[in-house]
N, C-alpha and C positions, 0 to 999 in steps of 0.2 A: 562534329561541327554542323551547326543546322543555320538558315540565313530567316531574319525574322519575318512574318504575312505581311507586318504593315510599318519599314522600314523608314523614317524619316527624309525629309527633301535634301536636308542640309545634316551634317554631325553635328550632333548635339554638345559636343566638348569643345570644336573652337570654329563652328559655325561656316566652315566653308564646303563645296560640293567633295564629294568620297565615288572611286570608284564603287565600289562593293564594301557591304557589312556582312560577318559573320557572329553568331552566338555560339559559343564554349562554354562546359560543361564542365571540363575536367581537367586537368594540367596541358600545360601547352609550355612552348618556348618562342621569343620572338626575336629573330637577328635581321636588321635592314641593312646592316653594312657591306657595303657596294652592292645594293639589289638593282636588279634591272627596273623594275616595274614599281616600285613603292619608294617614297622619301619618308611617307609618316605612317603610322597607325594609332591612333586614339583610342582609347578603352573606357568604355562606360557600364560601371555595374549595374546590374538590373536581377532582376529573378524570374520563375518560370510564374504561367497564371495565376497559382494559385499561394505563389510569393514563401513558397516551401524550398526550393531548391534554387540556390543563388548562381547565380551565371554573370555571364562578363562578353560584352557586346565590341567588334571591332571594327573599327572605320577605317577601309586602308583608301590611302592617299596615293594620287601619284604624283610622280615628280612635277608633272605642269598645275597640278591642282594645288601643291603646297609652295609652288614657286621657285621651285629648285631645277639643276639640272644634273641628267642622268650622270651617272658614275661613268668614266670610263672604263672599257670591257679588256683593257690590260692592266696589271697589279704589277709592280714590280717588287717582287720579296726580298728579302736578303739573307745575305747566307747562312742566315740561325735560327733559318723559319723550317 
């Protein structure tokens, strides 16, 4: 994961402020459900400088940025989890 030199003011996908951006290279997985810290993450393809090796840019969002609120930090499972 590498974070870009000259990162945007706002994301570029649905134009509101982001905590942090990271660039990916290579497989990754993404699960937000019940995260503490993130509600969204946006993803915008791009490639490296010289437009040879494709990459995939992410915007992570927090709960107050994308208008949400935090998950609660107790889950109640049921008996078939």
């Amino acid at each position: 994961m590498d974070v870009p030199d000259d990162p945007p003011a706002t994301c570029p996908v649905c134009e509101t402020a982001y905590d942090s951006v990271s660039v990916h290279d290579s497989g990754l997985m993404v699960n937000l459900l019940d995260n503490e810290r993130y509600q969204r993450v946006c993803f915008e393809p791009t490639s490296d400088g010289g437009g040879r090796t494709p990459l995939l840019r992410f915007y992570h969002h927090t709960h107050e940025q994308a208008g949400t609120t935090r998950p609660s930090r107790t889950r109640s499972r049921s008996s078939s989890d």
